[in-house]
C-alpha positions as CSV (number, residue, x, y, z in Angstrom):
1,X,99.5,-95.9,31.3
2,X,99.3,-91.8,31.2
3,X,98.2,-91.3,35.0
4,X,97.5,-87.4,33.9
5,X,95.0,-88.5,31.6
6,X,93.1,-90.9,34.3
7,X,92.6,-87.8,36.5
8,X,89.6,-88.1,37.9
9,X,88.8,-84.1,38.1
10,X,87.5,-84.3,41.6
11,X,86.4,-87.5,43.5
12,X,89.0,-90.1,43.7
13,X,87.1,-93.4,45.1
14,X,85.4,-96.2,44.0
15,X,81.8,-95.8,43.4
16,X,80.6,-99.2,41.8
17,X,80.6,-103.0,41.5
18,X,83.1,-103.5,38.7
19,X,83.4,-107.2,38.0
20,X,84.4,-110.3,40.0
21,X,87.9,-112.3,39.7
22,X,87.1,-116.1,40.0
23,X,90.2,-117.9,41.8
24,X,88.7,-121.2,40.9
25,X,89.5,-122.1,44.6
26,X,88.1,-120.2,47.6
27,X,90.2,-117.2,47.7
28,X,91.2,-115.7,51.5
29,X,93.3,-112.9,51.2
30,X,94.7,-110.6,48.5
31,X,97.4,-108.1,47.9
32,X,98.7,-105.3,45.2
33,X,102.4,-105.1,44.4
34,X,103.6,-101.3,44.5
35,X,102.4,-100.2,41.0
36,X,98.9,-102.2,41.0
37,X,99.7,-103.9,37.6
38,X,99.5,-107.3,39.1
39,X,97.2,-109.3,42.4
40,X,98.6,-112.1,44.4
41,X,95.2,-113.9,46.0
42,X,95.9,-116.8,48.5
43,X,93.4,-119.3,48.5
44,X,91.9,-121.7,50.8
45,X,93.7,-125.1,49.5
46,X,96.6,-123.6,49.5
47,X,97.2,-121.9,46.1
48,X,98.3,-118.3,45.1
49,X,97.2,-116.9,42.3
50,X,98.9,-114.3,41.0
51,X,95.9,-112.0,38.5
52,X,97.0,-109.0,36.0
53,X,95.4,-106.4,37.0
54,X,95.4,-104.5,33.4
55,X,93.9,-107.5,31.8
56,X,91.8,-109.5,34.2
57,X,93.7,-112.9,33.5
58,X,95.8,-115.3,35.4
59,X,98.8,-114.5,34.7
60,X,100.4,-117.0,37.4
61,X,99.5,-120.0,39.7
62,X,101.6,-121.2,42.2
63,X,101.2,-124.0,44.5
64,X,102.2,-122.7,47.6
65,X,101.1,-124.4,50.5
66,X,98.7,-127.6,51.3
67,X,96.8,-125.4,53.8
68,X,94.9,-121.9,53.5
69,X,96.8,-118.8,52.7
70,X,96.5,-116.7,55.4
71,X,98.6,-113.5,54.5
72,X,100.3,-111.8,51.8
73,X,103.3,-109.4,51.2
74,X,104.8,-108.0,47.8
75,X,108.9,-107.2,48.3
76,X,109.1,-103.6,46.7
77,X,110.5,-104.7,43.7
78,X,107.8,-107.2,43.0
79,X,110.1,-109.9,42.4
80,X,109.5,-111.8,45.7
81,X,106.1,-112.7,47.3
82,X,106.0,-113.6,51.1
83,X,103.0,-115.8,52.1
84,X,101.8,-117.1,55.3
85,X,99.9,-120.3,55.9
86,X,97.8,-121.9,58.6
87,X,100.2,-124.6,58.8
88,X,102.7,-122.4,61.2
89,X,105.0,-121.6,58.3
90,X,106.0,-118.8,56.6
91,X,107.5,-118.9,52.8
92,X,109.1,-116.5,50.4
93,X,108.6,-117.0,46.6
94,X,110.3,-116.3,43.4
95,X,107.1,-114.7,41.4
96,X,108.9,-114.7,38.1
97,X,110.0,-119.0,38.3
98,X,107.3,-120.0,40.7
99,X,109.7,-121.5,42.9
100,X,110.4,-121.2,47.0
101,X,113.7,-119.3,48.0
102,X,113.3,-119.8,51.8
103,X,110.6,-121.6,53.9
104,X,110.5,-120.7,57.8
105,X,108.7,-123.3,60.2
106,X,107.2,-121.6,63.3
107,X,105.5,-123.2,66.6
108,X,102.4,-121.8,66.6
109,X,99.7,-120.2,64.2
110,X,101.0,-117.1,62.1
111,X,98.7,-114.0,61.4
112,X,100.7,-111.6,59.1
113,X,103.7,-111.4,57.1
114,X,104.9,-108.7,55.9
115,X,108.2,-107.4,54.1
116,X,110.4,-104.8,55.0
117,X,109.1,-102.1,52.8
118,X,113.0,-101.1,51.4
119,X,114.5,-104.6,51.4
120,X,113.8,-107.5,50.8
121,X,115.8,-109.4,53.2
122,X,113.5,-109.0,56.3
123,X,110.1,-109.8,57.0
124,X,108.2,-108.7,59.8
125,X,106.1,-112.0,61.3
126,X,103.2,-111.9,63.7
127,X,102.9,-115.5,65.6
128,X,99.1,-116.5,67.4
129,X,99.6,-115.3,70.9
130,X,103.5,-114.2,70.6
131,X,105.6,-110.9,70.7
132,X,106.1,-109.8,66.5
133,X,109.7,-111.4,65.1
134,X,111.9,-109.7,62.5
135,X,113.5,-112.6,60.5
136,X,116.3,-112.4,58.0
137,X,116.2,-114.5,54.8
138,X,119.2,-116.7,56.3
139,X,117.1,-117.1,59.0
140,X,118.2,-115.2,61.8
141,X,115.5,-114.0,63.5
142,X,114.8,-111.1,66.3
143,X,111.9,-111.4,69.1
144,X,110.5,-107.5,68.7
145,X,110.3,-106.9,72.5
146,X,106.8,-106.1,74.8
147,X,105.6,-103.9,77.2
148,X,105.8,-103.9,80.6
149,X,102.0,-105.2,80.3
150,X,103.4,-108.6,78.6
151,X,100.6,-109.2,76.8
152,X,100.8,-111.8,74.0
153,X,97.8,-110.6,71.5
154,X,100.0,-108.4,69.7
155,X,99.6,-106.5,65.9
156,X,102.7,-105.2,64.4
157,X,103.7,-103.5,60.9
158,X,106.4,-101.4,59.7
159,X,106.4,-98.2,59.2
160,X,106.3,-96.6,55.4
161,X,109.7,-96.5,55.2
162,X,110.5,-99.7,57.1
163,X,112.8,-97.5,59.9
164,X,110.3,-98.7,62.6
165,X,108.0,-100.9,63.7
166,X,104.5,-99.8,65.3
167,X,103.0,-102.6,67.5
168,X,100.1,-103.1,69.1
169,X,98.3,-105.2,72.2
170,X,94.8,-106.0,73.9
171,X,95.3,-103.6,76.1
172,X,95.6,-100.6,73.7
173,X,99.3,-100.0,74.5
174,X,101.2,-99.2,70.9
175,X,104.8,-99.0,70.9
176,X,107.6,-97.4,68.0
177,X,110.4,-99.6,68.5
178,X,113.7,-98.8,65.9
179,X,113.7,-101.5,63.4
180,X,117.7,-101.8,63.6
181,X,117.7,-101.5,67.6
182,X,114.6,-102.8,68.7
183,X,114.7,-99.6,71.2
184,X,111.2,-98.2,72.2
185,X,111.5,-94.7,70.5
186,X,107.7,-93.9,71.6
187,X,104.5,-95.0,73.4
188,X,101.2,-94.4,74.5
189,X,97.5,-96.1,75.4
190,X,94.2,-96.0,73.5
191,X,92.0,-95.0,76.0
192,X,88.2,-94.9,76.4
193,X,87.4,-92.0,79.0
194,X,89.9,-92.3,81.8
195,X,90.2,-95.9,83.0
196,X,89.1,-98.9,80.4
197,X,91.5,-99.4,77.9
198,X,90.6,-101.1,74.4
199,X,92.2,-104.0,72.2
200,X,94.4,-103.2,69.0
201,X,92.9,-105.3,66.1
202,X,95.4,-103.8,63.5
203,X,97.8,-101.0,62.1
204,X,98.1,-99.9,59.0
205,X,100.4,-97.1,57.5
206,X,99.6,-94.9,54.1
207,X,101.6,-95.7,50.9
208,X,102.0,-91.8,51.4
209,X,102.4,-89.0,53.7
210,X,103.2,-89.6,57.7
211,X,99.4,-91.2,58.7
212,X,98.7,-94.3,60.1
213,X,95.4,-96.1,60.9
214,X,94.8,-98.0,64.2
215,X,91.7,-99.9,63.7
216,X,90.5,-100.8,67.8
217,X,87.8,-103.4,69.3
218,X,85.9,-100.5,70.3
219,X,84.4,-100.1,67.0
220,X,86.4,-96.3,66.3
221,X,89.3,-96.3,63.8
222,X,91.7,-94.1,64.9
223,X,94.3,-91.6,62.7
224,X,97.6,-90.7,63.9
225,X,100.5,-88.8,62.9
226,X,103.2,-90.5,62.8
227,X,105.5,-87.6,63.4
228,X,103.6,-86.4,66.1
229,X,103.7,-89.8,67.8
230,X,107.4,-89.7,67.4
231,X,107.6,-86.6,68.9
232,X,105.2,-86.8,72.2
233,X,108.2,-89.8,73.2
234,X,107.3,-92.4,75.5
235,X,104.4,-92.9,77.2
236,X,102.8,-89.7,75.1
237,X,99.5,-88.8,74.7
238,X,99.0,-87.7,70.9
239,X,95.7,-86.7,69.4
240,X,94.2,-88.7,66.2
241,X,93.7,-86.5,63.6
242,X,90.8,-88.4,62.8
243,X,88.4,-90.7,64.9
244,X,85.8,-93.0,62.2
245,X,83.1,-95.3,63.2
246,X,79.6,-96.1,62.0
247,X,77.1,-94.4,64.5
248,X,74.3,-96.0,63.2
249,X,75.1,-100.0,63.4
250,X,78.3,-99.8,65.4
251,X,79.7,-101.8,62.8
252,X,82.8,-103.9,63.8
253,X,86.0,-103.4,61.1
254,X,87.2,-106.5,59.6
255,X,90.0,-104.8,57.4
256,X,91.1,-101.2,56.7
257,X,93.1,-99.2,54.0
258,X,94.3,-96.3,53.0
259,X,93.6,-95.0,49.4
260,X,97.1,-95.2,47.3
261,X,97.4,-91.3,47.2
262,X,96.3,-91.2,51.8
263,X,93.7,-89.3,50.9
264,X,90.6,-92.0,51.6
265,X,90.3,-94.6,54.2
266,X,88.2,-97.8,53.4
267,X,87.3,-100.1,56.4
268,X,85.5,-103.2,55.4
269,X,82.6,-104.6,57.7
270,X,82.8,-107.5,59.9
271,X,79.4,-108.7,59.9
272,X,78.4,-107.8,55.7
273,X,80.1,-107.5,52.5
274,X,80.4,-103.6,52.9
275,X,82.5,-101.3,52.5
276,X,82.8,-97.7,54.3
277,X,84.8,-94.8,52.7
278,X,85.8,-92.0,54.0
279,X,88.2,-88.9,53.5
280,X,91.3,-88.4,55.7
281,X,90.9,-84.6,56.0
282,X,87.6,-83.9,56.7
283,X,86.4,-87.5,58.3
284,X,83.1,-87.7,56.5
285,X,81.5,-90.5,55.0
286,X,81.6,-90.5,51.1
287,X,80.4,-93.6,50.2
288,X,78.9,-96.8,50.9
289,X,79.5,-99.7,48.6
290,X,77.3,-102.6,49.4
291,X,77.8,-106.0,48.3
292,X,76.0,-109.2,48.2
293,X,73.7,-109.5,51.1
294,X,74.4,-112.5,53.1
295,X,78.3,-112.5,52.5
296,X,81.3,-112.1,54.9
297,X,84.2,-109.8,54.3
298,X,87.8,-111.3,54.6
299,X,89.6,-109.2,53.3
300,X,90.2,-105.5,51.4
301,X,92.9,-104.0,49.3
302,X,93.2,-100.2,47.7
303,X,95.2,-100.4,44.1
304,X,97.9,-98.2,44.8
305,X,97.6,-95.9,42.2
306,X,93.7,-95.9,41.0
307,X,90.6,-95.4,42.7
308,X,89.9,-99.3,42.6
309,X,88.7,-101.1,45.7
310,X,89.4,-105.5,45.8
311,X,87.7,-107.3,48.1
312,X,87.5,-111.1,48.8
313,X,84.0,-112.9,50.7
314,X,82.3,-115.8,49.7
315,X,85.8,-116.9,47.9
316,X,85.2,-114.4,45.2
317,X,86.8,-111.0,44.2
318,X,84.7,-108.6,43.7
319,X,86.4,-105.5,42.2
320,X,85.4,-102.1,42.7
321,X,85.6,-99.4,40.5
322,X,84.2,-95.5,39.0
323,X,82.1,-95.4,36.1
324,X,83.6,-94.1,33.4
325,X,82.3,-91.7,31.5
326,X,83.8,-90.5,28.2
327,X,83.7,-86.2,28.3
328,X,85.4,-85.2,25.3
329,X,84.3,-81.8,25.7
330,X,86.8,-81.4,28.7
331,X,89.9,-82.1,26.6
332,X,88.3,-79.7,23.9
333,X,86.3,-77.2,24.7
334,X,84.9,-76.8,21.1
335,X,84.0,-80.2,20.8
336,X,80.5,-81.4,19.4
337,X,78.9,-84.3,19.8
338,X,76.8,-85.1,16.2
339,X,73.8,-87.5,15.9
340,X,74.3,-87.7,12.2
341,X,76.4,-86.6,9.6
342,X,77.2,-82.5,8.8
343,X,78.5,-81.4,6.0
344,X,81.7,-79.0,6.7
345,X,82.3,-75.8,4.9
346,X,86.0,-75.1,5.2
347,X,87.2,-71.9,4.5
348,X,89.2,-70.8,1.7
349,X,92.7,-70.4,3.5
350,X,91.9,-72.8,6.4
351,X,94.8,-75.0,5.3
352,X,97.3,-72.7,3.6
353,X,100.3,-72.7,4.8
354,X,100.2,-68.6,5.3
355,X,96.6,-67.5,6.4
356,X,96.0,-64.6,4.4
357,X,92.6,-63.9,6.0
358,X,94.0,-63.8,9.6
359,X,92.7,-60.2,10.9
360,X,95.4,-58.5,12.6
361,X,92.7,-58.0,15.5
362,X,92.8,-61.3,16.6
363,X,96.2,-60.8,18.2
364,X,98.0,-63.7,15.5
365,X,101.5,-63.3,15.9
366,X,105.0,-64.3,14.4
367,X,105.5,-66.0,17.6
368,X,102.4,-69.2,16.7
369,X,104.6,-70.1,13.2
370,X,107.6,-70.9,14.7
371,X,108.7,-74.6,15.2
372,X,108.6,-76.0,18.9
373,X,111.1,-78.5,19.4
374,X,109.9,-81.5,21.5
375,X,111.6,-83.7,23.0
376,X,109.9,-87.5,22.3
377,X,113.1,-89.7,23.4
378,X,113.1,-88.4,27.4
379,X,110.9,-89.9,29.7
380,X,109.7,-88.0,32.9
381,X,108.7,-90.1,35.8
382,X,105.7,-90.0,36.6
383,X,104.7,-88.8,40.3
384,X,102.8,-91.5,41.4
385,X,105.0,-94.3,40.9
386,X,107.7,-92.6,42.5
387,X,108.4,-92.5,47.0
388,X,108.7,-88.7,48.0
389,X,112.1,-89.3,48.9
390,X,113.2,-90.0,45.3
391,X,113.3,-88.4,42.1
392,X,113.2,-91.6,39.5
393,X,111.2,-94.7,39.2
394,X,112.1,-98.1,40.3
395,X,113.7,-99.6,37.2
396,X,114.3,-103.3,38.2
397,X,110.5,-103.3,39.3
398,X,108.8,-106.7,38.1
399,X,105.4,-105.2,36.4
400,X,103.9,-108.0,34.1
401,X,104.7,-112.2,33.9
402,X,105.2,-113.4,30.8
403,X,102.4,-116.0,29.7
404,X,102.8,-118.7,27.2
405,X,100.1,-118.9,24.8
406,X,97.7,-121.7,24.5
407,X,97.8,-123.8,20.9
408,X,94.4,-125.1,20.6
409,X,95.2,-128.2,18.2
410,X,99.0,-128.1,18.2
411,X,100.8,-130.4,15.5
412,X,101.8,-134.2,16.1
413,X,105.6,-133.0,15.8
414,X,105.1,-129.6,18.6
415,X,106.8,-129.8,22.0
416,X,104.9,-127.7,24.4
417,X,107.8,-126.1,26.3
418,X,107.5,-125.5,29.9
419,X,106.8,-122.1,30.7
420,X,108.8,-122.2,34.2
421,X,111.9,-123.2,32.1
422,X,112.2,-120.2,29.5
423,X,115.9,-122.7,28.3
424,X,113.6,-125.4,26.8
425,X,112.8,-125.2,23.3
426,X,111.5,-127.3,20.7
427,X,114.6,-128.6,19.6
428,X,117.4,-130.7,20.9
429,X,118.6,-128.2,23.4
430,X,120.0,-128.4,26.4
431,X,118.0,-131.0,29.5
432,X,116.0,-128.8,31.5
433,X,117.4,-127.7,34.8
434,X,116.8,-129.1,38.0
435,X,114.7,-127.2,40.5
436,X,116.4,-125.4,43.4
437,X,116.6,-127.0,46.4
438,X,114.8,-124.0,48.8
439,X,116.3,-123.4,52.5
440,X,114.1,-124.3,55.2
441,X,115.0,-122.7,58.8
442,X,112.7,-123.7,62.2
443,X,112.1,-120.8,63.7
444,X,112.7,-121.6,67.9
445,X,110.3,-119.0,69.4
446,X,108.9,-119.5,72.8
447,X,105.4,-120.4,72.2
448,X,102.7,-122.1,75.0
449,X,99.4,-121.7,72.4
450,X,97.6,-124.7,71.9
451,X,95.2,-122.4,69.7
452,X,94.3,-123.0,66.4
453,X,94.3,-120.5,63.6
454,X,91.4,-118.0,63.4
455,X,90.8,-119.0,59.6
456,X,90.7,-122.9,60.6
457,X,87.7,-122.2,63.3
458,X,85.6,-121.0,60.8
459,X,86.3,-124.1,58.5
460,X,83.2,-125.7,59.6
461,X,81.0,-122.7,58.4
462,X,82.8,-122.3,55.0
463,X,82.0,-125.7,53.9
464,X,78.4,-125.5,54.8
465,X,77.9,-122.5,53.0
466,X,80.4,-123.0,49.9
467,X,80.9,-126.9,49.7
468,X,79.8,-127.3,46.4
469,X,82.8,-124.8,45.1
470,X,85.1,-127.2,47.0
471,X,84.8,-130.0,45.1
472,X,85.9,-128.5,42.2
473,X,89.5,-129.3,43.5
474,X,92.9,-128.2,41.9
475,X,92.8,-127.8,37.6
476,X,95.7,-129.6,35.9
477,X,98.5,-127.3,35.3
């Protein structure tokens, strides 16, 4: 994939409905890994199913857990996938075998999981109605400590870089704690006017640059720089570079983005399959894509390198995209577009080797004949796959699964092999191997909620709107 080429030339969102992915199950919640190629989408009984993105296929389906999928995380290199179910646990996955490496059993309802964005041995966890814990994959785990306000709705993420963690509670308090110390490095309140303070739904962090978003139950998304944060110290009062809303409806945000490049912010609507887009710099409104009328959002994702928008309601993907139009005029300015054949009269030295005809007006030089050398075994990364803080690309990066093809009417004497064990073949190899056994911790966090998970509440809605999709039930593998 040439990203030159896919330069845009100008606008670099989204501007129309570009296909649906169909999970077979409901799907919940979705997430790109760091170069876009593929989509893990948790689904309602339990399932993740893990889409390429180049090729619109299924390139992977595990079963994860017997409950909805509640939250998604890519580790950086792609090989692990961290999901969190409304069954209070929280499990890490080998994408390539399918298989569970660790599986961590909490009290109470989980919200979000997410991994440490440069290692893949800590995931940040945000328990129903509990402070945020940092756990380690051997399942040592850290209680991210609270304000002086104690309150127990909290939002927490890391930062870009994973060296802090931003969190954030009902009464608009957000804290930068060190992700190695768990020291408060800065503070301050989300105010409205002087007195009444308003909730922290969410946080979210660009893939790049220092901005991060702080979506608010006052119906304003809010912009910060994160250096500037850092810098006012405790109990600061920073300016948002940036304060978005929807004047007209006072539309509630169910989910917002950034754009992969930090450019663009999508927020998705909590009442309507809609999505607002805006740009960073300026704050105005760009777009408005509009989906089916009727539907509820659940959840939005930005491809981290294209100008393609996935989001999830009724169960569905819906993937948004630009319409592409094909300008070959722009890579050559003397190009033509014929509607019929023309007959070309070439000139009578236009393929000599020497142009005798060449006028000496036109400026034709010694320089034109001689031989370029070009270098076609060096590859140069390519900006966009690469952090600013290093020069080369990611080379142990998992990009694509392999699939086993389908054999329609295979012979009497074939042996399907199993695709999860690459060591079985056709012949009289080796038995397969047994499946690892995973590593299960209990997680003994202090936990009084009797709550039940926000997805569950809505269970009796879902299947009165969708319950003939449900009875589809599970495919065979």
């Amino acid at each position: 994939m040439n990203l030159e080429l896919l330069e845009s030339f100008g606008q670099n969102y989204p501007e129309e409905f570009d296909g649906a992915l169909d999970c077979i199950s409901l799907a919940v919640t979705c997430a790109f890994n760091k170069r876009g190629t593929l989509l893990a989408v948790g689904c309602n009984d339990g399932r993740i199913v893990v889409w390429d993105f180049l090729t619109r296929g299924i390139a992977k389906i595990i079963s994860a857990h017997v409950h909805p999928v509640c939250s998604l995380s890519w580790s950086r290199t792609g090989h692990k996938l961290a999901s969190a179910s409304t069954d209070n646990s929280v499990t890490i996955w080998d994408v390539l075998t399918g298989e569970c490496d660790q599986k961590y059993r909490f009290p109470c309802p989980v919200l979000k999981v997410q991994f440490q964005p440069r290692s893949q041995e800590r995931i940040l966890v945000c328990p129903m109605r509990h402070a945020a814990v940092i756990v380690d994959t051997n399942g040592v785990h850290q209680v991210v400590p609270l304000d002086d306000d104690a309150d127990l709705n909290i939002v927490a993420s890391f930062d870009r870089r994973g060296e802090y963690v931003y969190t954030g509670n009902a009464k608009g308090r957000v804290l930068v704690l060190d992700v190695k110390s768990l020291e408060v490095k800065a503070s301050f309140r989300i105010t409205l006017g002087t007195s009444s303070a308003t909730a922290v739904k969410s946080i979210e962090f660009a893939r790049r640059g220092d901005c991060f978003l702080v979506n608010t139950a006052d119906r304003v998304i809010r912009v910060y720089d994160s250096k500037e944060v850092l810098a006012c110290g405790k109990d600061g009062e920073p300016e948002p570079i940036q304060k978005l809303q929807d004047l007209v409806n006072k539309t509630m945000w169910k989910k917002c983005c950034f754009s992969g490049d930090g450019e663009y912010i999508c927020a998705g609507s909590a009442r309507m399959h809609a999505l607002y887009i805006w740009e960073k710099s300026i704050g105005n409104l760009v777009k408005i894509l509009h989906g089916t009328k009727g539907e509820l959002l659940l959840d939005v994702a930005w491809h981290p390198v294209r100008p393609i928008i996935a989001s999830i309601s009724s169960g569905v993907v819906s993937v948004w995209a630009q319409n592409q139009v094909e300008n070959w005029s722009a890579f050559a300015p003397d190009f033509k577009e014929l509607d019929e054949n023309v007959e070309y009269e070439e000139r009578e030295s236009e393929f000599d080797l020497t142009d005798e005809d060449k006028s000496v007006a036109s400026g034709g030089s010694d320089k034109e004949d001689t031989d370029l050398e070009v270098d076609v075994c060096r590859v140069d990364p390519v900006a966009a796959f690469c952090s600013s803080d290093e020069e080369n690309e990611n080379q142990d990066a998992l990009l694509f699964l392999p699939i086993a093809p389908e054999i329609e009417d295979p012979e009497e004497s074939w042996n399907i092999p199993d695709a999860h064990n690459p060591s079985q073949t056709t012949g009289n190899g080796p038995p397969p191997a047994k499946k690892k056994k995973y590593k299960s911790y209990d997680i003994p966090i202090e936990s009084s909620s009797d709550e039940i998970h926000p997805l569950l509440s809505n269970k009796t809605k879902d299947k009165q709107t969708t319950g003939g999709k449900k009875g589809a039930g599970r495919p065979r593998k």
